[in-house]
N, C-alpha and C positions, 0 to 999 in steps of 0.2 A: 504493500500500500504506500509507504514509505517511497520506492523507487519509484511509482505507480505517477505521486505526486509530483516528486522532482523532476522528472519527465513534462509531465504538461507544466510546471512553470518555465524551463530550458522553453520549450516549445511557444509561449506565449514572449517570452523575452525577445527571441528571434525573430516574432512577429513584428512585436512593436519596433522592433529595429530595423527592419528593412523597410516598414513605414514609415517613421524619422527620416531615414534616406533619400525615400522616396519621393516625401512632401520637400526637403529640402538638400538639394544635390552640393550644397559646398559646406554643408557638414560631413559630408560623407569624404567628397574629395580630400578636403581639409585632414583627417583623420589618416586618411589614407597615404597620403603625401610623405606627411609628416614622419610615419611608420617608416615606410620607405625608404626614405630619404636620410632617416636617423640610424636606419640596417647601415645602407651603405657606409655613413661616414665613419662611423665605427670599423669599418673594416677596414678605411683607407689613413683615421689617424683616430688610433687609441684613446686621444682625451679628450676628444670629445662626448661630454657625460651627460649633457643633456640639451633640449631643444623645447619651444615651444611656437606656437603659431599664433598671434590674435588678428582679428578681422573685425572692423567698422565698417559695417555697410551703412551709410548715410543718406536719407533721404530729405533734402530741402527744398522746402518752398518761400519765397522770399516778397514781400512788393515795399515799395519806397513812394512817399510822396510827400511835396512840399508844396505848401500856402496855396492847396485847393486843387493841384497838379498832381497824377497819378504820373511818376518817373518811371517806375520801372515794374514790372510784375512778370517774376521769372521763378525758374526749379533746376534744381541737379540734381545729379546722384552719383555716390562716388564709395569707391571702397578701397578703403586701407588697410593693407596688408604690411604686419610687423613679423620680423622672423626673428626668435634670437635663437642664439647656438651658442652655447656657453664649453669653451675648451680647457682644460685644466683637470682641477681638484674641486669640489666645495672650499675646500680651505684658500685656493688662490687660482683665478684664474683670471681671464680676457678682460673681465669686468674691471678689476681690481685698482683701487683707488678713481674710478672712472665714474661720474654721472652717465649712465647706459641704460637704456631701453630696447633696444634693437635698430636698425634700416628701416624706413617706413619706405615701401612701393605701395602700388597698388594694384587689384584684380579688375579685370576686366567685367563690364556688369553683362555676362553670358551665364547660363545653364550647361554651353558644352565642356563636358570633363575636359576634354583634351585640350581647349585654349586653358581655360581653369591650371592644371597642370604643368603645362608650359612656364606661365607665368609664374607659378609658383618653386617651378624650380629655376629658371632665373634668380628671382630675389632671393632664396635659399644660397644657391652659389658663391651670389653674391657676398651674404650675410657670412657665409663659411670662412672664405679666401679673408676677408677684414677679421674677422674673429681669430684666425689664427697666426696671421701678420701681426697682432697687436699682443695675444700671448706669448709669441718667441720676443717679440721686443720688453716686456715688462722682465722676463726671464733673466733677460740681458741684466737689465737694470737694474733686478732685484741682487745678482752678484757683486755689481759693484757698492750699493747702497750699504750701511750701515743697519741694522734689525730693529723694524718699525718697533713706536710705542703700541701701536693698533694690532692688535693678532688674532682681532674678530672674522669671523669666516667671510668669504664672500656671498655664498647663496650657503641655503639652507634646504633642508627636505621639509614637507609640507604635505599635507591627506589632500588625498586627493577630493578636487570636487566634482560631482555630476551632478549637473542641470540643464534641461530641457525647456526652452518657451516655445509654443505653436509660433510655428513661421506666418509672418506678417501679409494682413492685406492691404497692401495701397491704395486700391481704390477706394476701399471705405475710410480709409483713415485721410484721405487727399480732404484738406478743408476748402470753402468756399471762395476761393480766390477776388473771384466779382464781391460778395459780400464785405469782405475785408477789406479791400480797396476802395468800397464806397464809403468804410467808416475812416478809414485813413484821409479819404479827403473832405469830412464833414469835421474832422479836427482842427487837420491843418490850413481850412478855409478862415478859422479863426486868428490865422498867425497875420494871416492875410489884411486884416483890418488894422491892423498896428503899424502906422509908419516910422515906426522907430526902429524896428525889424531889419536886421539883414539876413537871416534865414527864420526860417519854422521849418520844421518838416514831423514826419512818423517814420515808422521801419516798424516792418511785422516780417517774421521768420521762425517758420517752424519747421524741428526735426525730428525727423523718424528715425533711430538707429535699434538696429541688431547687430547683437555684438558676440563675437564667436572667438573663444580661448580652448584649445588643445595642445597638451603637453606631454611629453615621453613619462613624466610619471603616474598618468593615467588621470588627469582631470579632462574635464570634457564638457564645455558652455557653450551654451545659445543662450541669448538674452536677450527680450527688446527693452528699449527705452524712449519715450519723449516729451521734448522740450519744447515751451513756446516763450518767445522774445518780444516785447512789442515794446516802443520806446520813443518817448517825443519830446522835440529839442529844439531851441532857439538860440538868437545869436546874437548881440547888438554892440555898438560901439558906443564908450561915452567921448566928451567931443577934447578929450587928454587924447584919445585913441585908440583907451584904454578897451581889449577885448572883453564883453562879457557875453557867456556862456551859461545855459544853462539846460541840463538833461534830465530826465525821470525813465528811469526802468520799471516795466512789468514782467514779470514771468508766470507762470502757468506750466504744467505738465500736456496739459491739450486747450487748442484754443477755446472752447467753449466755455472754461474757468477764469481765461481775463475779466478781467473791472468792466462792468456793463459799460456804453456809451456815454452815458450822463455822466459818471463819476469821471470818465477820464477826458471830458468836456470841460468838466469843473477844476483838471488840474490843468487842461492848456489856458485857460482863462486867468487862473493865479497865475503862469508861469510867466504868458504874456504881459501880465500887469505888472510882476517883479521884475520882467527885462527894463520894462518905459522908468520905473523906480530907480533902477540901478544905473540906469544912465544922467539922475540928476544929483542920486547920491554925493557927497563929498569922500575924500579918501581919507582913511582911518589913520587920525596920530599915529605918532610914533610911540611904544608902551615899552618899559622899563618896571619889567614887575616880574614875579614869582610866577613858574611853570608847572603844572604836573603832567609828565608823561609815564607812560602805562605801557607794555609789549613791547610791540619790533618798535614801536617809534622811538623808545629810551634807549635802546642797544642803536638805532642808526645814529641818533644825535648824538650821545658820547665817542663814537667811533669817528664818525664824521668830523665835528667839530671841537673836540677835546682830544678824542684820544691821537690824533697827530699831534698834539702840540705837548703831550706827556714823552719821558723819557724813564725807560727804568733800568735802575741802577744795578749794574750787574755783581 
């Protein structure tokens, strides 16, 4: 009963899996490649110990418009492909003492394995040849160096992870491009009315990404995500010359959770009315008084502006 069961779960596993496949072919490639390609290099140089692959598939749509003018209403799609190949040790390798992510290319937006593949081993090749130019050179230099304070590992092993998201449909998820563009220019018609004004405009952009991670120590992702951007901005001079600026971001996960229209009516209205302000404004004395800074701002300003003017005494 026992074998009886393990059988129809094996049997059910391979189902779902060649469904995953089949619904989506550059998880599969992906996977595939990688295998592949990490048999090979292993055979052709020993330290190479591990590899991974991510992929950003991106899907954007974009429109722009200034003081009642629809500028631009456009879309891409693009996919970026990261390969790293890590040659060495865990304890020291390519990476080593290095800010490294991997090569970013990119894949071709096809379904056919074979261009998929191609490409893939291109930027692999790629990513190999540098990866191992940059190991025999640290080698080098780690001979002639003196024995770092640092003898923290460079990678580490890590559980693997598995996760699956259903592959994405663009058509349902493409927002209403005409609809959006009519509210971008019911905004920035407002900027319009202000001759104080050297720009107004909106910008709306929204992304669709699924994002794919497989690695030689058996983790394995698909993931979607999105993001939406909408963002209105003026511009004005006072009559020193002086630029003034002024911007508001919105974000949202999908468009239909930005700030209704009225509310973001009511902030180009304020923003317009603080540019015509700031242009009569006078410019702020000069202040000689007590500071409090807080985070990265207290570590730049004594580095910046103190700490070159300290000497320590050896």
């Amino acid at each position: 009963m026992i074998n009886a069961t393990r059988a129809l779960l094996l049997i059910c596993a391979h189902l779902l899996l060649v469904d995953v496949n089949a619904q989506d072919p550059l998880s599969k490639v992906l996977k595939e490649e990688l295998h592949r390609e990490y048999a090979q290099l292993k055979v052709a140089d020993k330290n190479v110990y591990y590899m991974s692959y991510r992929v950003d598939d991106i899907m954007s749509y974009r429109v722009n418009a200034s003081f009642g003018v629809i500028n631009s209403i456009d879309s891409s799609r693009v996919r970026i492909f990261t390969p790293t190949i890590r040659v060495g040790t865990y304890q020291f390798d390519n990476t080593h003492n290095i800010q490294f992510d991997g090569a970013s290319g990119s894949l071709p937006i096809v379904n056919s394995e074979d261009l998929l593949r191609l490409s893939i081993w291109k930027s692999t090749d790629m990513a190999y040849k540098n990866a191992a130019q940059m190991y025999e050179q640290l080698l080098t230099n780690k001979k002639v160096r003196v024995a770092e304070e640092d003898t923290a590992a460079d990678f580490s092993h890590a559980k693997k992870e598995v996760y699956f998201d259903e592959p994405l449909n663009y058509a349902q998820l493409k927002p209403d491009l005409q609809e959006i563009a009519n509210r971008l220019k019911s905004y920035t018609v407002i900027f319009k009315q202000n001759p104080d004004l050297l720009m107004g405009g909106a910008n709306f952009e929204f992304k669709i990404t699924r994002k794919y991670f497989v690695d030689t120590d058996g983790s394995d992702i698909a993931e979607n995500a999105t993001e939406t951007w909408q963002s209105i901005y003026g511009n004005s001079k006072a009559d020193d010359g002086m630029e003034l600026p002024l911007y508001k971001l919105y974000f949202a996960y999908n468009p239909a959770e930005l700030p209704s229209s009225d509310s973001v009516i009511l902030d180009v209205k304020t923003m317009s009315t603080k540019l015509s302000q700031l242009r009569k404004s006078p410019l702020a004395d000069p202040f000689v008084g007590p500071a409090i800074l807080s985070g990265r701002a207290a570590g730049v300003f004594f580095t910046k502006y103190l700490g070159i003017g300290l000497k320590v005494k050896e």
